[in-house]
C-alpha positions, 0 to 999 in steps of 0.5 A: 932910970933907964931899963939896963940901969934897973938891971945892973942895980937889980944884979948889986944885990945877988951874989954872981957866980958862973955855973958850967952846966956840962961835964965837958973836960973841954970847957972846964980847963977853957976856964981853969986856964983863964983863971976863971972861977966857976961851978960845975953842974951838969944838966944831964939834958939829952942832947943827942934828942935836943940835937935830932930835933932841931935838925928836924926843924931845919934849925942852923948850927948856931941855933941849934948851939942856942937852943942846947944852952938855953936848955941847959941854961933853964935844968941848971937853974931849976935844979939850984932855984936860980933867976938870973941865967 
Protein backbone atom coordinates (compact mmCIF):
# COMPACT_ATOMS: atom_id res chain seq x y z
CA UNK A 1 0.00 0.00 0.00
CA UNK A 2 1.47 2.89 -1.07
CA UNK A 3 1.75 6.43 1.26
CA UNK A 4 -1.40 8.30 -0.58
CA UNK A 5 -3.35 5.37 -0.57
CA UNK A 6 -2.98 5.08 3.56
CA UNK A 7 -4.27 8.72 3.31
CA UNK A 8 -7.23 8.41 1.45
CA UNK A 9 -7.99 4.93 3.56
CA UNK A 10 -7.15 7.11 6.65
CA UNK A 11 -9.53 10.10 5.51
CA UNK A 12 -12.59 7.20 4.78
CA UNK A 13 -13.30 7.28 8.39
CA UNK A 14 -13.41 11.15 9.06
CA UNK A 15 -16.34 12.96 8.70
CA UNK A 16 -14.72 16.26 6.17
CA UNK A 17 -15.73 19.31 6.23
CA UNK A 18 -14.52 22.88 4.84
CA UNK A 19 -13.86 25.35 7.47
CA UNK A 20 -13.32 28.89 6.62
CA UNK A 21 -11.24 30.60 9.16
CA UNK A 22 -11.82 34.15 8.18
CA UNK A 23 -14.71 36.51 8.47
CA UNK A 24 -13.98 37.66 4.84
CA UNK A 25 -17.67 38.70 3.45
CA UNK A 26 -15.11 38.19 0.01
CA UNK A 27 -14.43 34.52 0.69
CA UNK A 28 -17.71 33.77 2.01
CA UNK A 29 -20.03 34.54 -0.97
CA UNK A 30 -16.68 32.84 -3.21
CA UNK A 31 -18.07 29.99 -1.66
CA UNK A 32 -21.80 30.37 -1.41
CA UNK A 33 -21.86 31.14 -4.93
CA UNK A 34 -19.93 27.84 -5.78
CA UNK A 35 -22.69 25.91 -4.00
CA UNK A 36 -20.02 25.07 -1.76
CA UNK A 37 -21.07 24.14 1.99
CA UNK A 38 -18.70 25.36 4.62
CA UNK A 39 -18.25 26.39 8.26
CA UNK A 40 -17.40 29.80 9.31
CA UNK A 41 -14.49 30.01 12.22
CA UNK A 42 -12.76 32.95 12.26
CA UNK A 43 -8.84 32.55 13.66
CA UNK A 44 -8.88 36.19 15.36
CA UNK A 45 -4.76 35.60 14.02
CA UNK A 46 -3.45 39.19 14.03
CA UNK A 47 -2.34 39.35 10.70
CA UNK A 48 -1.52 42.76 10.37
CA UNK A 49 1.63 41.36 12.91
CA UNK A 50 1.82 38.11 11.14
CA UNK A 51 2.11 40.47 7.81
CA UNK A 52 4.87 42.95 9.38
CA UNK A 53 6.91 39.94 9.96
CA UNK A 54 7.04 38.51 7.30
CA UNK A 55 7.83 41.48 5.46
CA UNK A 56 10.89 41.57 7.92
CA UNK A 57 11.99 38.55 6.92
CA UNK A 58 12.03 39.31 3.25
CA UNK A 59 9.18 36.67 2.67
CA UNK A 60 7.24 37.08 -1.10
CA UNK A 61 3.76 37.76 -1.44
CA UNK A 62 3.13 33.96 -1.91
CA UNK A 63 4.71 33.03 1.11
CA UNK A 64 3.59 35.52 3.03
CA UNK A 65 -0.20 34.23 1.78
CA UNK A 66 1.38 30.65 2.99
CA UNK A 67 2.57 31.58 6.20
CA UNK A 68 -1.06 33.64 7.15
CA UNK A 69 -3.06 30.28 6.28
CA UNK A 70 -1.26 28.10 7.89
CA UNK A 71 -1.44 30.19 10.79
CA UNK A 72 -4.69 30.47 10.48
CA UNK A 73 -5.07 26.92 9.44
CA UNK A 74 -3.23 25.60 13.02
CA UNK A 75 -5.73 28.55 15.57
CA UNK A 76 -8.67 27.06 13.78
CA UNK A 77 -7.80 23.38 14.33
CA UNK A 78 -6.59 24.07 17.99
CA UNK A 79 -9.75 25.74 18.65
CA UNK A 80 -12.09 22.58 17.31
CA UNK A 81 -9.26 19.67 18.26
CA UNK A 82 -9.15 18.81 14.52
CA UNK A 83 -6.14 16.86 12.80
CA UNK A 84 -6.69 16.93 9.35
CA UNK A 85 -6.13 20.56 7.88
Amino acid sequence: MSLFNFHLDSLASYPLRLILASESLARKRLLENAGILFETCPSHCNETSLKQKAIQEGLSVRETALRLAQTKALSVSEKLQVRIL
